[in-house]
Legacy VTK file of the C-alpha trace (Angstrom):
# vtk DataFile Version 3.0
C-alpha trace
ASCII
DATASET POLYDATA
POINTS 153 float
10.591 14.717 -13.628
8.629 13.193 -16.444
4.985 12.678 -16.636
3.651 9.456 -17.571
0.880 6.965 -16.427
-2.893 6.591 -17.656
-3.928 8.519 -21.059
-7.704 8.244 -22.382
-8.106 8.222 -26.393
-11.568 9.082 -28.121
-12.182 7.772 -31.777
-14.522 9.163 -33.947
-17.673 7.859 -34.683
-20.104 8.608 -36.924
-22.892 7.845 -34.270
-23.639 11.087 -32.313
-24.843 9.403 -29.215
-22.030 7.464 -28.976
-19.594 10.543 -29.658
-21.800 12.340 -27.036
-21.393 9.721 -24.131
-17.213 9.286 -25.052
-18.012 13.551 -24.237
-19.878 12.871 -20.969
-17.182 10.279 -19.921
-14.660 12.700 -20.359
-15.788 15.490 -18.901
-16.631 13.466 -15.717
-13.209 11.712 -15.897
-11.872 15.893 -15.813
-13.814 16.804 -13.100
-12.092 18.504 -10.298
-13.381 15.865 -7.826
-13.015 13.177 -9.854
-9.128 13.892 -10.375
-8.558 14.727 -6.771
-10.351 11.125 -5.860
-8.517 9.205 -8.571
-4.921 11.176 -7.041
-5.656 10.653 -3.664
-6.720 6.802 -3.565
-3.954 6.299 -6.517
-1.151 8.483 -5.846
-1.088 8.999 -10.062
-1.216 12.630 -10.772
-4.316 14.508 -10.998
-5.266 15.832 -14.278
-6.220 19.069 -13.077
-4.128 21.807 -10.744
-7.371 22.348 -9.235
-7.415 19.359 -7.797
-4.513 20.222 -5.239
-6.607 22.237 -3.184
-9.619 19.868 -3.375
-10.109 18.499 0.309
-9.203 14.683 -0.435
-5.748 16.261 -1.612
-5.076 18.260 0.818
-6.244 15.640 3.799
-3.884 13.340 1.760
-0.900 16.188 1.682
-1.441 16.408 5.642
-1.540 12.519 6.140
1.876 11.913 4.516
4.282 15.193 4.892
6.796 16.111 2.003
4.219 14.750 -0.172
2.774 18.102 -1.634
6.461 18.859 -2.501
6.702 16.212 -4.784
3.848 16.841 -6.426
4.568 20.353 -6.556
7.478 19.100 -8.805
5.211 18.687 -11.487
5.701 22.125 -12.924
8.843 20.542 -13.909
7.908 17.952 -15.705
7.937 17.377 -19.060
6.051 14.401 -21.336
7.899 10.642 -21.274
10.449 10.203 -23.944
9.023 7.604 -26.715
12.685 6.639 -28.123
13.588 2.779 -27.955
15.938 3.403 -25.568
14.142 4.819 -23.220
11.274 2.598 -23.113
14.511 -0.562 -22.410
16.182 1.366 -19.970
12.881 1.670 -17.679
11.791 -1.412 -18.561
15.276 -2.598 -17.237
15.097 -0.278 -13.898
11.679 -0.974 -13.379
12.435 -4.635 -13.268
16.049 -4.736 -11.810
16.600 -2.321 -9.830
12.681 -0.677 -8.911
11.349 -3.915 -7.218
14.445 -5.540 -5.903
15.063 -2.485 -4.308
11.219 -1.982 -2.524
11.010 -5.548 -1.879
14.195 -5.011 0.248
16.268 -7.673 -1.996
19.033 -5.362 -2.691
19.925 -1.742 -1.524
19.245 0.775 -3.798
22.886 1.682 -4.716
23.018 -2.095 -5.611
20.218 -2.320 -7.898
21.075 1.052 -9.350
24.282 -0.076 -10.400
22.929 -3.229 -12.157
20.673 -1.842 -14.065
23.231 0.559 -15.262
25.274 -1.928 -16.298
23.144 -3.925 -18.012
21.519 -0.955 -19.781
25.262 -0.136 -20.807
25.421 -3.713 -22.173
22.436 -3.682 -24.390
23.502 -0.506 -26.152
26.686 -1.861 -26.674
28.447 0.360 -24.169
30.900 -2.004 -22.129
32.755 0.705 -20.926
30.208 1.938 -19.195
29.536 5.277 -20.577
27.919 7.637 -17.633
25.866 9.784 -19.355
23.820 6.614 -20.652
23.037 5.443 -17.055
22.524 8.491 -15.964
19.825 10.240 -18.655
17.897 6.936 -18.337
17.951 6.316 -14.444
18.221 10.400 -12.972
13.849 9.958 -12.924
13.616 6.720 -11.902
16.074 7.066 -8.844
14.159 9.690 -7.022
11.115 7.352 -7.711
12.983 5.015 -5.520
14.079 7.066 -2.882
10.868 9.080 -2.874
9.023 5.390 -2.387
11.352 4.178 0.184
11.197 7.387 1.944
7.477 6.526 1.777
7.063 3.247 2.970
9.180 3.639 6.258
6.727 6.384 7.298
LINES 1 154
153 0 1 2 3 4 5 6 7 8 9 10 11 12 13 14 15 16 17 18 19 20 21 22 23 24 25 26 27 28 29 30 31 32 33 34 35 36 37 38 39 40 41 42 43 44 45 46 47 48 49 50 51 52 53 54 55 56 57 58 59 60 61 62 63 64 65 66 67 68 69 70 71 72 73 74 75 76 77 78 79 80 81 82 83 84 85 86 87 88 89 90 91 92 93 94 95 96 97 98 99 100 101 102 103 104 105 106 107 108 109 110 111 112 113 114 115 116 117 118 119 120 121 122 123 124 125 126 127 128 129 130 131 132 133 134 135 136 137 138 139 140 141 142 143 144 145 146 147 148 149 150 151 152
């Protein structure tokens, strides 16, 4: 699994109000609450393994079974990959193979195998080397089937 979605940056000022309210915004952002809200209306992952026991979580665990499990998962996971390639080969599922497939335009084998190929054909690999396909797509396909999964509950 790799981690990835919204990140916060604070620059340094030399004004101490201003350094004290980026503070204040943080902390509040960090809040247990906060984090379990902004997971459970978002389905991004909280900040904050509190924030799996906080009630919105677990009302939103109960609501949509197998869910906790993925998100359990996390212990797993390690931070997104900033190489070239990886950033085109998501870029690539995301848009060939990620939405066709939700949007019910193509099965997900189908897409899958697209995007392979065309990931295979911008590195330069016409063969079709495996491994490529499969270091770049492994995360993204249980995104796919986890989401599909989803939205026939």
């Amino acid at each position: 699994m790799v981690l990835s979605g919204t990140n916060m940056v604070m620059f340094h000022k030399d004004d101490p109000q201003r350094m004290e309210a980026a503070w204040s915004l943080a902390k509040f952002l960090l809040r247990t609450d906060n984090t379990a809200r902004w997971s459970a209306e978002t389905s991004y992952l909280p900040v904050r393994k509190s924030a799996f026991g906080h009630r919105l979580m677990v009302d939103k665990f109960k609501k949509f079974p197998g869910l906790e499990k993925a998100y359990q998962q996390i212990e797993y996971a390690f931070p997104e990959p900033r190489e070239v390639a990886w950033l085109t080969g998501r870029a690539i599922v995301e848009e060939e193979a990620l939405q066709p497939a939700l949007l019910g335009l193509k099965s997900p084998a189908q897409t899958l195998r697209h995007a392979a190929t065309k990931i295979n054909h911008q590195y330069g690999l016409a063969m079709g080397n495996p491994w490529i396909s499969m270091i770049l797509l492994l995360p993204i396909i249980g995104l796919v089937l986890f989401l599909i999964i989803k939205s026939k509950l």
